[in-house]
C-alpha positions in Angstrom: 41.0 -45.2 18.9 40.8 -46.3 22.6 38.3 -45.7 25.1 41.0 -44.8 27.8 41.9 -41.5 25.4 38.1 -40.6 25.1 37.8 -41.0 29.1 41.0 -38.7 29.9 39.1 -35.5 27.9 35.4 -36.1 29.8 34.0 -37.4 26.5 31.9 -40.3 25.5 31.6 -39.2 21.7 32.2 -40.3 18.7 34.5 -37.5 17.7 37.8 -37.7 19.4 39.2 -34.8 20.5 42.3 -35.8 21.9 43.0 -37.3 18.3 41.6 -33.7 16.7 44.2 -32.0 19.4 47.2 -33.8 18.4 46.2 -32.8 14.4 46.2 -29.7 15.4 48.9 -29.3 17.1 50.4 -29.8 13.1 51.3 -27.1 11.1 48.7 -26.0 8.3 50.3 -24.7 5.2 46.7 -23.4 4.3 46.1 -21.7 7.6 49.4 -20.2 7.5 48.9 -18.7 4.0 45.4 -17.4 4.6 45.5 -16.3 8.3 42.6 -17.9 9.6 42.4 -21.1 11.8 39.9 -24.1 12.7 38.6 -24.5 16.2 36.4 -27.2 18.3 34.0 -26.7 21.2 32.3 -28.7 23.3 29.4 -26.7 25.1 28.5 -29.5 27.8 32.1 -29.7 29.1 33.3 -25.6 28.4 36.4 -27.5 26.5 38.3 -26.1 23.2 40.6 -27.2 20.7 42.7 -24.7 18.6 44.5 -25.3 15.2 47.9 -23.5 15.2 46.3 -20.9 13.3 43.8 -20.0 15.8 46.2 -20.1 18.6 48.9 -17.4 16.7 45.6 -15.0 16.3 45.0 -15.8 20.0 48.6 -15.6 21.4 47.5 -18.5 23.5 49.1 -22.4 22.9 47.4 -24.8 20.6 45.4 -27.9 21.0 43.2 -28.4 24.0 42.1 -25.7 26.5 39.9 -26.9 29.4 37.8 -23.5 29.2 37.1 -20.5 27.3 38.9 -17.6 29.6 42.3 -19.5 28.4 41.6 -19.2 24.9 40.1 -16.4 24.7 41.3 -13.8 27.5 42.3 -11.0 25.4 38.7 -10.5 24.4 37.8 -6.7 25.0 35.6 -6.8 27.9 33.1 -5.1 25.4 32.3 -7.8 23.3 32.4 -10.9 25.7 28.8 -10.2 26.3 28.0 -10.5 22.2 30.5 -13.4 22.4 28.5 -15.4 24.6 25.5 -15.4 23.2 26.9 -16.0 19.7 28.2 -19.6 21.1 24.7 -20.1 22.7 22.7 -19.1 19.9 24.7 -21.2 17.6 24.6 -24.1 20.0 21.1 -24.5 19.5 21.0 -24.1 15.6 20.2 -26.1 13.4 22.1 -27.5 10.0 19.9 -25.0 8.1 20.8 -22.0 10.2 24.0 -22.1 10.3 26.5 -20.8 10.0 26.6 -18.0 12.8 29.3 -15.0 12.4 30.6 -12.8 14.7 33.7 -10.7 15.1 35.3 -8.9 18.1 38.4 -7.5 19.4 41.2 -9.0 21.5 44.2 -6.7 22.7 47.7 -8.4 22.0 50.5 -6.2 24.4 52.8 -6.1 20.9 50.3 -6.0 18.2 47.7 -3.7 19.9 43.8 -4.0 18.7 43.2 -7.1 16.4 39.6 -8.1 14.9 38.9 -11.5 14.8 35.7 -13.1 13.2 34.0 -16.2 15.0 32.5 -18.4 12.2 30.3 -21.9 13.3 30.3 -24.4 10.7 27.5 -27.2 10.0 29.3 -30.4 11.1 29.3 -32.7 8.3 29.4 -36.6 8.3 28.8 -36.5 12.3 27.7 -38.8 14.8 23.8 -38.7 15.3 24.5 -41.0 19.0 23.5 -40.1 22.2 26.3 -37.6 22.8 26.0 -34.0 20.7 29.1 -33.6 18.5 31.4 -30.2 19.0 30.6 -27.1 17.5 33.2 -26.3 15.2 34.4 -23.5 12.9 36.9 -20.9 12.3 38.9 -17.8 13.2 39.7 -15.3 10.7 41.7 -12.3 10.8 39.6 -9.3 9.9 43.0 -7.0 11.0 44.1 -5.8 8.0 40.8 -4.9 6.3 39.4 -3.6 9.6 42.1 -1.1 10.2 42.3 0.0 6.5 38.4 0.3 7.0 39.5 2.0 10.2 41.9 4.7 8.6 40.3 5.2 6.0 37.1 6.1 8.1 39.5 8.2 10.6 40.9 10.2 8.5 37.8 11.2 6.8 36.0 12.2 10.1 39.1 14.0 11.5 39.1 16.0 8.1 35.4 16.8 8.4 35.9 18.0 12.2 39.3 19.9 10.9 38.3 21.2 7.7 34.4 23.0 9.3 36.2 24.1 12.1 36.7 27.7 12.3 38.8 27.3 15.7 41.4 24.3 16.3 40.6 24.3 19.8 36.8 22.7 19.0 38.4 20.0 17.3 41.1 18.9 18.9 38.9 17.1 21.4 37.4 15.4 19.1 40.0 13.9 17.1 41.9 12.4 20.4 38.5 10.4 21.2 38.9 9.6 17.8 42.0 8.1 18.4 41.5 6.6 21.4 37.6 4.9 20.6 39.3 3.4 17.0 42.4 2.2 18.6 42.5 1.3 21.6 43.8 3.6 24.3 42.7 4.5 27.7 43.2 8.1 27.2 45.1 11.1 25.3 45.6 14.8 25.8 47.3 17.7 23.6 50.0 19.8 24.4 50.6 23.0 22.3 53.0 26.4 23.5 52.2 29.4 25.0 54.7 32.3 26.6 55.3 32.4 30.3 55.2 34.6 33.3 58.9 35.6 32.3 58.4 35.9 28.4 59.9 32.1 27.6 58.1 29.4 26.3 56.2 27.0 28.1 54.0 24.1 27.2 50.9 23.3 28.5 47.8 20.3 28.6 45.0 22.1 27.0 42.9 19.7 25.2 42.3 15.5 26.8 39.5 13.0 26.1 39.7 9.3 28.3 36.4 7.4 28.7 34.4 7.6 31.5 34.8 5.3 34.4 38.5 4.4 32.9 40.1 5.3 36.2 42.3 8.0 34.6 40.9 11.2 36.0 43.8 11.4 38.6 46.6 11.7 35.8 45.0 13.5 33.4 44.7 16.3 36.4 47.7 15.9 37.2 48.5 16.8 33.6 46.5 19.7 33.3 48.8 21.2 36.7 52.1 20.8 34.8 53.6 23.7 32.7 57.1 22.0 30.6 60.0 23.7 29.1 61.1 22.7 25.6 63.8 19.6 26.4 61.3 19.1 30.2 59.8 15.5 30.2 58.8 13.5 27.6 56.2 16.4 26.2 59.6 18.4 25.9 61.6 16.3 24.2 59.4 15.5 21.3 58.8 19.3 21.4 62.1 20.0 20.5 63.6 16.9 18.5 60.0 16.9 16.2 61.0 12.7 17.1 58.1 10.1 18.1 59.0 8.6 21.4 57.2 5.5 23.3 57.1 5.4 27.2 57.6 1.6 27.4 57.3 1.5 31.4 55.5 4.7 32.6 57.2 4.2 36.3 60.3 3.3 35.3 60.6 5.1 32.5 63.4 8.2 33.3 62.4 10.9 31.1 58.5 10.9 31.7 57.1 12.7 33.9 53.8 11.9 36.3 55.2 8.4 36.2 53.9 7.4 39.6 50.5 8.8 39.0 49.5 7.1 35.5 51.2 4.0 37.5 48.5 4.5 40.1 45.9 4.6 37.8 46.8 1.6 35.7 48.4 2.6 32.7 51.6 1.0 31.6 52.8 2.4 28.6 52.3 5.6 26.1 53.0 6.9 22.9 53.9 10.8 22.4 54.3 12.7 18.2 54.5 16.2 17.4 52.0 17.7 15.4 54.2 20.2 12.7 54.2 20.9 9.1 57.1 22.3 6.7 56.7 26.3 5.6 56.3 27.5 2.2 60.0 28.5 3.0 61.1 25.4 4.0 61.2 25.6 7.6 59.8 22.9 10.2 57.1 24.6 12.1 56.1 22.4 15.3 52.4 23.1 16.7 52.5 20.9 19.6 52.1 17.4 20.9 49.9 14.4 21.0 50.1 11.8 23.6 48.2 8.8 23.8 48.7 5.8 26.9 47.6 2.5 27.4 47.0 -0.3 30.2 48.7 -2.4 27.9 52.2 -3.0 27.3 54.3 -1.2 24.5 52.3 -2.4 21.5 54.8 -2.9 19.0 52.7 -3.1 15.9 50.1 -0.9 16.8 48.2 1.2 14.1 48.8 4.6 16.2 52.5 5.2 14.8 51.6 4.2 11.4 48.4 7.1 12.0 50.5 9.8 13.8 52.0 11.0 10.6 48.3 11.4 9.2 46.8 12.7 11.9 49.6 15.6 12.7 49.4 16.1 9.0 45.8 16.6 9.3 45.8 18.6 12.2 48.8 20.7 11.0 47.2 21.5 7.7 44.2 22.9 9.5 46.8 25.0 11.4 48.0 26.4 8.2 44.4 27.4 6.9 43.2 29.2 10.0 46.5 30.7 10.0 45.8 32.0 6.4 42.0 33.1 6.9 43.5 34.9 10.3 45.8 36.8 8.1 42.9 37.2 5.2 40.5 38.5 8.6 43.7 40.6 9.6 43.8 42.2 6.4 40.3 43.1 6.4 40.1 44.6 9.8 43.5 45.8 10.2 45.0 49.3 9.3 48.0 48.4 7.2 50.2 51.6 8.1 49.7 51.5 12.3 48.0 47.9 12.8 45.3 49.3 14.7 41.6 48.4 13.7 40.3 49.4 10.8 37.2 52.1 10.6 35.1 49.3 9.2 35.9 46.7 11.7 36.0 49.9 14.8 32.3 50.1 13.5 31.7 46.5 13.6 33.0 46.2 17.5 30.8 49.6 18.2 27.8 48.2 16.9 28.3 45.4 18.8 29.2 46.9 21.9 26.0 49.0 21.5 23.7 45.6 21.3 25.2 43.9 24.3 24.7 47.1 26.6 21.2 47.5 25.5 21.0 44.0 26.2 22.7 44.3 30.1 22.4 47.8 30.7 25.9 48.6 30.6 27.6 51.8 30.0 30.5 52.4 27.7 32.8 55.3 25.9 33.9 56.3 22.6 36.8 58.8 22.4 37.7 60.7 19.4 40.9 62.0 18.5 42.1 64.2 15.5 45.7 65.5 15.4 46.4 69.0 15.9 48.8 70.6 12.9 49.8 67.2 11.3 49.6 68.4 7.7 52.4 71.1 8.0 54.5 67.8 9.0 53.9 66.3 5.9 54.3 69.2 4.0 57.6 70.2 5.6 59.2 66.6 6.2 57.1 64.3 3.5 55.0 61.8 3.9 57.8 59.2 5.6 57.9 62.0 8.3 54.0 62.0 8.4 53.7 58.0 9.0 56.3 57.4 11.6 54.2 60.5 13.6 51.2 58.1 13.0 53.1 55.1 14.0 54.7 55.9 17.1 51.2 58.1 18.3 49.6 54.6 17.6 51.8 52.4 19.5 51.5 55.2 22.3 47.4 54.9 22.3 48.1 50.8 22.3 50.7 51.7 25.4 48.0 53.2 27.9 47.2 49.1 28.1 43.2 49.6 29.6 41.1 46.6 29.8 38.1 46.3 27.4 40.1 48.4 25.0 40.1 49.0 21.4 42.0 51.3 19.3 41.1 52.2 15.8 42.7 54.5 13.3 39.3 55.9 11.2 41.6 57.7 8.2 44.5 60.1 8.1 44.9 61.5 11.2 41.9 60.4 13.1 41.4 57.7 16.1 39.1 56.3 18.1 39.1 54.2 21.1 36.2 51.9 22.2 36.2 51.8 26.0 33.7 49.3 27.2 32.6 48.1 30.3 34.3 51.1 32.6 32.6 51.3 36.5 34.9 53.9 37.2 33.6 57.0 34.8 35.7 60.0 36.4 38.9 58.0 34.9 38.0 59.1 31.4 38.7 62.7 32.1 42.4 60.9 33.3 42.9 58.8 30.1 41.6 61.6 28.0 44.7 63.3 29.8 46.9 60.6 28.8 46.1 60.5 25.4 47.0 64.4 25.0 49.9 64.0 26.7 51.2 61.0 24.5 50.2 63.6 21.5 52.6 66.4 23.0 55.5 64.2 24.0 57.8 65.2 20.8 58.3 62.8 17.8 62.4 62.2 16.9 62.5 62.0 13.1 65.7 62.2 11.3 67.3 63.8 14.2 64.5 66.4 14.1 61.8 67.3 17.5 58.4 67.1 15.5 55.7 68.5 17.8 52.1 68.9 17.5 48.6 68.1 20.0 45.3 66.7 19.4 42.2 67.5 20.3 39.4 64.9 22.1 35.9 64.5 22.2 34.5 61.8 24.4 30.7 60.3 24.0 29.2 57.8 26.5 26.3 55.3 25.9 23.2 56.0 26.2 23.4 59.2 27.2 24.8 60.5 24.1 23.2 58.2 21.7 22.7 54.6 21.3 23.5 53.3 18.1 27.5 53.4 16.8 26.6 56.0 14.5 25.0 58.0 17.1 28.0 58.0 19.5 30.1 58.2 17.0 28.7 61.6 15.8 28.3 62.9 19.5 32.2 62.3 19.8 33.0 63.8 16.5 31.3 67.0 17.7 32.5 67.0 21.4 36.2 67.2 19.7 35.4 69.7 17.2 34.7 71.7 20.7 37.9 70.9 21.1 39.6 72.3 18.6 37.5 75.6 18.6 38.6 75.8 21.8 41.8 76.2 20.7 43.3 72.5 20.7 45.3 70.6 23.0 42.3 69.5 24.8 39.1 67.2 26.0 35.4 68.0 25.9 32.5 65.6 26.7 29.5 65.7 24.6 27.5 67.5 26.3 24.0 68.7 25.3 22.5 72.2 25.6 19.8 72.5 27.9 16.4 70.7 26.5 18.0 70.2 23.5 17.6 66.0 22.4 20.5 64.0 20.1 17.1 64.3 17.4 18.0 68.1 17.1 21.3 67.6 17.1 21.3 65.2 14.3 19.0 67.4 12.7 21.5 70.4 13.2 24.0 68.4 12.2 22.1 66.6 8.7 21.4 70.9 8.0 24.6 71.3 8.3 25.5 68.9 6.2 23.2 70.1 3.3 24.3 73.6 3.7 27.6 72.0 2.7 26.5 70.5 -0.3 24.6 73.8 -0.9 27.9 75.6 -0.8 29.3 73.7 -3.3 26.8 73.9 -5.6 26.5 77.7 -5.2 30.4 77.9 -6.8 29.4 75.7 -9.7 26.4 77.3 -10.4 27.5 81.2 -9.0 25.1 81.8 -6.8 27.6 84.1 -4.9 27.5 87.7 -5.7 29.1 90.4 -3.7 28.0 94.1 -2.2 30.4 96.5 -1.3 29.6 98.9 1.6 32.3 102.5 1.1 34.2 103.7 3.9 34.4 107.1 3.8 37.3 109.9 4.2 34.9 111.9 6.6 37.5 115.2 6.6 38.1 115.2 2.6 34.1 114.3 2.7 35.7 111.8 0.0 35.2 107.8 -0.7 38.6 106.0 -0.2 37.7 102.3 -0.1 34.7 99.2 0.2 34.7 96.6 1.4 33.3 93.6 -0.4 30.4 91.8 1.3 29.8 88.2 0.2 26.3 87.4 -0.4 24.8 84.2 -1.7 21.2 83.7 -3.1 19.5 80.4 -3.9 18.3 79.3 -7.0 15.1 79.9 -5.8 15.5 83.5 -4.8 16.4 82.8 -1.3 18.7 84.9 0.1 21.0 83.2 2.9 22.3 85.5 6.0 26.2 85.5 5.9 26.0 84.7 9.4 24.6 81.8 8.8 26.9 79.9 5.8 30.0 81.4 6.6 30.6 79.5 10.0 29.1 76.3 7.5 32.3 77.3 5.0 35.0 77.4 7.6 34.3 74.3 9.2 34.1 72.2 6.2 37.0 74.1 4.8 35.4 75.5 1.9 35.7 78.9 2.9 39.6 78.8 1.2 37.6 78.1 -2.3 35.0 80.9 -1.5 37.6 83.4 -0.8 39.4 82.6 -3.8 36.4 83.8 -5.9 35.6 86.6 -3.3 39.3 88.1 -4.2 39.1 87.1 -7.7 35.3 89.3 -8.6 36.3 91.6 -6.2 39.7 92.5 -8.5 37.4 92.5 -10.9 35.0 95.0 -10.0 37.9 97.0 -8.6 39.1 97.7 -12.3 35.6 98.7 -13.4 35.7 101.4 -10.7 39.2 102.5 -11.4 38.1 102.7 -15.3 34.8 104.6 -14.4 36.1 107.5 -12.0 37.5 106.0 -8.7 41.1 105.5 -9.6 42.7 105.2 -6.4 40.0 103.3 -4.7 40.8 100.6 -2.5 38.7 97.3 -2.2 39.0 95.8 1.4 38.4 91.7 1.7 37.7 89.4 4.7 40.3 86.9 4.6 39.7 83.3 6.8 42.1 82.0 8.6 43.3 78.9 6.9 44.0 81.1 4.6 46.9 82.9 6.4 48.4 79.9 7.3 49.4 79.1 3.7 52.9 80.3 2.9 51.9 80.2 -1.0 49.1 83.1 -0.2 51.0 86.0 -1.9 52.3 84.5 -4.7 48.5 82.6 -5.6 47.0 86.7 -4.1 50.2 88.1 -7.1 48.5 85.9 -9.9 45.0 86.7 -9.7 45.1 90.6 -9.2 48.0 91.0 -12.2 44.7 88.9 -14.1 42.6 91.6 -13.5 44.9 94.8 -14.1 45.1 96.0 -10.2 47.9 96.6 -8.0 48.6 95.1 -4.6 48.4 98.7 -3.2 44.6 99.0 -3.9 44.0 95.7 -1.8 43.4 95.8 1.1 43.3 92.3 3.6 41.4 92.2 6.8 42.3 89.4 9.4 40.9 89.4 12.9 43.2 90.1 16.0 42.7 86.9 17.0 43.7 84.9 14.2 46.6 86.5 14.5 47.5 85.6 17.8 46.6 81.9 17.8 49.2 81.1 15.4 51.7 83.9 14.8 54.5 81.9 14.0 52.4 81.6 10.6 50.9 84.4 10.0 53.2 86.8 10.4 55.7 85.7 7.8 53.0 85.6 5.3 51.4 89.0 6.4 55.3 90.4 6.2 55.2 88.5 2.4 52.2 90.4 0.9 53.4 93.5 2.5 56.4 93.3 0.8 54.5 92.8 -2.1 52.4 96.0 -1.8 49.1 94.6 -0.5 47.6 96.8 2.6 46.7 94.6 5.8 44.1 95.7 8.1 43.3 94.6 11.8 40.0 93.4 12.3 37.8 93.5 15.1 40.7 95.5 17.3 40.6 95.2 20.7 38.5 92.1 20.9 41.5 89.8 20.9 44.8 89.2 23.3 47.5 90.8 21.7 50.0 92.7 23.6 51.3 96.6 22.6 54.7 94.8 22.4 53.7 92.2 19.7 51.2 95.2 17.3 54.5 97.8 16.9 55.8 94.7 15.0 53.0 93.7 13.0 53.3 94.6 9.4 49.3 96.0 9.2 48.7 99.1 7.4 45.4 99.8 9.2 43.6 98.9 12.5 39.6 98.4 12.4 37.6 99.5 16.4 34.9 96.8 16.3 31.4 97.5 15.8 31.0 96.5 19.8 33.0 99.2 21.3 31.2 102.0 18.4 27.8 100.6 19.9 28.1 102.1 22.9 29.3 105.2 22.4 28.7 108.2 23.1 27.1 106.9 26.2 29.1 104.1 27.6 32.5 105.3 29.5 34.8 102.1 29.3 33.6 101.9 25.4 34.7 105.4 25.3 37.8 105.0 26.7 38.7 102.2 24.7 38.1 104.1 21.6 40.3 106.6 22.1 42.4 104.5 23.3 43.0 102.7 19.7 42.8 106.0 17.7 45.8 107.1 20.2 47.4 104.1 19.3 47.0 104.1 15.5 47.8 107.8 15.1 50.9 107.0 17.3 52.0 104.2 14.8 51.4 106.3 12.0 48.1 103.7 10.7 44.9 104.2 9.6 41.9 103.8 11.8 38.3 102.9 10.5 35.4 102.8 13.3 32.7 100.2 11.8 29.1 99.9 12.6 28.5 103.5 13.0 24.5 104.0 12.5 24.0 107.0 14.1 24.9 110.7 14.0 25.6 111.0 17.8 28.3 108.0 17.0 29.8 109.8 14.4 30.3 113.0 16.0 31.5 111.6 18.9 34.2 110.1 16.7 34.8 112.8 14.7 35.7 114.7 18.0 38.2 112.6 19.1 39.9 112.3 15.5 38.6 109.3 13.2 38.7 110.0 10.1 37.3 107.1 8.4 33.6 105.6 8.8 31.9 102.5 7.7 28.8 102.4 8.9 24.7 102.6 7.6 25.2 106.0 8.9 26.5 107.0 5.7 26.0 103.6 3.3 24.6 100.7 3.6 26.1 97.8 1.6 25.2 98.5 -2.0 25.7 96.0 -5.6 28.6 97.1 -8.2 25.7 98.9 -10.3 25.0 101.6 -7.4 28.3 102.1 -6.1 29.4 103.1 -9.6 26.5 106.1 -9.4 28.2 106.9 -5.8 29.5 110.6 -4.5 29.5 111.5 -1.5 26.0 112.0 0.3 24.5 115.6 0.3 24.1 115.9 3.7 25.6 118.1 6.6 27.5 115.9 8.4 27.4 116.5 12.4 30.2 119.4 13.5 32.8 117.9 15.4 34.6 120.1 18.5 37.6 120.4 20.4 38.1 117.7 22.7 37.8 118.5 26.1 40.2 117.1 29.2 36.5 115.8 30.9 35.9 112.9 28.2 
């Protein structure tokens, strides 16, 4: 070797490294096959020499480089630090500590992120002169292993984050940094659909991750401003083709968008893939779009494309799941037949609606609705007839479109609405409104107007109660107000002066027990009945009772009438308890036929749920052909007003069991609304003057007047009028004056049992004389 070689490189050395440049510059079958390379450095100069190996691992030429920044360029800036001091420390080791490792990453603009690992070698056989021999070693390429290592370890953290996630939007995040940190790019951001201001579909940048301090903020803000149709940009075209695309040059590049901006900021290329998985029927469903750029060029062979199926699996899969547990969570907190909420889930949003106004002092509504006459719907049209009524009166509710609004079906017929957060409180009396209205608008089914109403009760917290239970109770009530009012309407809870929602509940948890009493007293029959005679006061005769229901506890307790009937109607029990009421009371009518009152005539309160059931005189026909009566010695009292609230029902049946032979008789006359026009046409065999109008008499004038005024009328009609409550002879004469005939009243009996009225005749007594009328009363 010549001096004059050694003196061109710097070097007075033993080793030669212009001789170790041309070697190798030669090709290396071994380095070729085993992708790694040999290397020389000389720390006192800065100068390199690189096998072919290490140059195709480096992308830079082989053989001699005067300094490091032309070998090794592509170093990401990261590790140069780490790199440095690996050559320094490994400059001043020894033959024992060596060798020093270590491995970083270069970016190549076609193969993307590569990992390389530095190895020093101990130089053996070397020159011990004055002059330190190179530092030598090798380049290996750690690619392969480190991105297997890589997707291996990606794909098991983004299935962690997308399988415990119970939204997609926590994860998505998370999974681009992923991307971006592991291989290599400045920044990414997810696209995914939504509908516009017009109904069609639009997609927008909801989710981005780039690094801070990469100089990107400008176009990923630029991305969160843009809203693309499907086919609109880059985003759109992979949106609607399902295709991977690469933006080779982002500013010249004629289908991306934003061009000029990610130009600005440096980035050069980009990579965008949908994220979409195949149906159980087959179909391609698309979920949106992942884009991912770079400040390098287009990297041909980098890991991201061979990822992008993966990670759209991934993320697709995890779009399946939460679509499944939404539809398991719809299932449980959905109504199946109207898609409203659910009672269980309504109590659920009630209950927490309750906490966080506690919590804030806030103020919110319930508002109960019960359909008005929606069983005679099903009964007359079906059930199909019955569900599209429940339907359409549920899409209606969802119609009224209030903020802070949720609409609940709690069972058959029943809704609720949760109304929270309201400043305005004078607009519930308006959507109370609303909601009544939407309930009388006619339902079309079959061709067929179906009509009906609802009734409304509205509770507010705190005021009338603070716990979902509570509120729900005060709202039940306020519409049972409602529908005693006579339907088709809205009441507040309100409570009764100095009365507390404790009493109430209490009224209402006595209530409830007296129910339960009630049904146990028609197991058990601890109903008996009384029958208190009305009297034939010119024949001085007894022509009929009437049969007083009385119930007595096991315990000897007897409960006022006045008390558990009210109980009985409400809860509809009182159809059972008249049932048994007619059934003893045929009974004990055929005793007293059999024991010397042949052509008595029993007289029984009837309810009015029960004159509203077509099938009354054919179920009245069985029971009294049981017991060996006739219809003609039954008599059926019905108050004035039941008549009138509904007498497009009543009347038809009342016409039935006339027909049949059973005597009707008007209750409490004169108390309700009915016109003289209406009672010539009312099949009723007898008309009842209530006990109020007999109270005042012979004193009061109007009470008087009005007295007469119904024994005119019933004589006129050719029916039979009884004055009740008479309890005093100055009643009875008075009424005997002006021509009533028959008296109910403690007067002459008090209700008495079976056993007593069978020992009956008419009282021994003188009853009061009763004169001409004068003109002057």
């Amino acid at each position: 070797m010549s001096r004059g070689r050694k003196t061109a490189v710097g070097l007075d050395t033993p080793f030669l490294l212009g001789d170790i440049a041309e070697r190798a510059l030669l090709s290396d079958p071994v380095e070729d096959a085993a992708a790694f390379g040999r290397w020389w450095y000389v720390p006192q100069s800065g100068h390199w020499v690189l096998s072919q190996g290490v140059a195709r691992l480096l992308d830079v030429p082989a053989g001699l480089h005067n300094d490091l920044q032309t070998c090794f360029g592509a170093i990401v800036a990261d590790d140069l630090p780490a790199f440095h001091a690996t050559l320094a420390r490994a400059a001043m080791a020894t033959a024992d500590t060596l060798p020093v490792e270590y491995e970083f990453r270069t970016i190549d603009a076609l193969v993307g992120l590569r990992w390389i690992r530095l190895v020093v070698l101990p130089v053996t056989g070397a020159n011990t002169g004055a002059e330190a021999a190179p530092m030598t070693g090798m380049l290996v390429d750690m690619t392969a292993s480190r991105v297997a290592e890589m997707r291996e370890r990606f794909c098991f953290e983004s299935t962690q984050l997308l399988i415990g996630t119970h939204t997609l939007d926590e994860a998505i995040t998370r999974v681009i940094q992923l991307v971006c940190e592991n291989l290599g790019w400045e920044c990414g951001a997810y696209w995914s659909p939504e509908r516009g201001q017009m109904g069609q579909q639009r997609l927008s940048s909801k989710h981005y991750w780039y690094k801070p301090g990469s100089g990107v903020e400008a176009f990923i803000a630029d991305g969160q401003d843009m809203s693309l149709a499907p086919g609109e940009g880059l985003i759109g075209c992979v949106w609607s083709s399902m295709q991977a695309e690469w933006v080779e040059d982002v500013l010249h590049d004629a289908v991306f968008l934003g061009g000029l901006v990610a130009h600005q900021c440096g980035l050069k290329s980009g990579y965008a893939f949908p994220v979409s998985y195949v149906t159980v029927d087959g179909r391609r469903k698309s979920h949106g779009v992942l884009e991912f750029y770079s400040r390098q060029a287009r990297q041909r062979e980098a890991q991201l494309p061979e990822l992008s199926f993966t990670i759209g699996s991934l993320i697709s899969q995890t779009v399946e799941r939460l679509e499944q547990q939404n539809l398991i969570r719809r299932l449980a907190q959905i109504d199946d037949l109207t898609g409203l909420i659910n009672r269980k889930h309504f109590q659920q949003l009630l209950d927490s609606a309750c906490m966080e106004a506690g919590a804030f002092g806030q103020k919110f509504a319930v508002l109960y609705i019960d359909l008005d006459r929606f069983k005679p719907i099903n009964d007359a049209f079906g059930h199909e007839a019955g569900n599209l009524v429940l339907r359409e009166f549920s899409q209606r509710l969802m119609d009224l479109g209030e903020d802070h609004f949720h609409v609940g079906r709690l069972g058959g017929d029943e809704f609720a609405i949760l109304l929270t957060q309201r400043e305005h409180w004078p607009d519930l009396q308006a959507l109370g409104e609303r909601i009544l209205l939407a309930a009388r608008t006619p339902f079309l089914y079959a061709g067929q107007e179906l009509t009906l109403s609802a009734s409304v009760g509205i509770s507010v917290f705190p005021d009338s109660g603070r716990t979902g239970s509570e509120l729900m109770r005060s709202a039940d009530s306020a519409m049972y107000r409602s529908k005693q009012g006579g339907r088709n309407a809205l009441s507040f809870f309100l409570a009764a002066p100095g009365e507390t929602l404790v009493s109430q509940q209490t009224a209402l948890a006595e209530q409830l027990s007296m129910e339960a009493g009630l049904h146990r007293a028609l197991l058990g029959n601890e109903f008996f009945l009384e029958y208190q005679p009305i009297f034939d006061v010119e024949s001085e005769t007894l022509v009929a009772v009437e049969a007083l229901l009385r119930w007595r506890r096991p315990d000897g307790v007897l409960v006022r009438p006045d008390v558990f009937i009210p109980v009985a109607e409400q809860s509809r029990l009182i159809v059972q308890i008249g049932r048994w009421v007619v059934k003893q009371a045929c009974g004990d009518l055929a005793v007293l036929h059999r024991s010397g009152f042949p052509n008595l005539v029993v007289n029984v309160n009837m309810a009015a749920l029960e004159f509203v059931n077509a099938n009354l005189p054919s179920e009245l026909l069985a029971v009294i052909h049981g017991s060996g009566v006739e219809p003609r010695h039954i008599c059926l009292e019905l108050t004035e007003s039941m008549v009138m609230k509904q007498p497009d029902k009543v009347i038809p049946v009342m016409g039935a069991l006339r027909q049949l032979g059973f005597k009707i008789s008007m209750d409490d006359f004169g108390t309700g609304h009915s016109s003289l026009s209406r009672m010539k046409n009312l099949p009723v065999s007898s008309l009842k003057i209530d006990r109020s109008f007999v109270s005042g008499l012979p004193h009061d004038r109007d009470d008087g007047a009005i007295v007469r005024a119904i024994l005119a009328l019933g004589h006129h009609m050719q029916l039979r009028v009884i004055a009740e409550g008479v309890e005093s002879d100055a009643q009875l004469l008075y009424l005997r004056q002006f021509g009533c005939r028959y008296i109910q009243g403690f007067a002459l009996s008090r209700p008495i049992p079976l056993a007593a009225l069978l020992t009956l005749v008419y009282p021994h007594r003188s009853l009061p004389y009763a004169p001409e009328a004068t003109a002057s009363d």
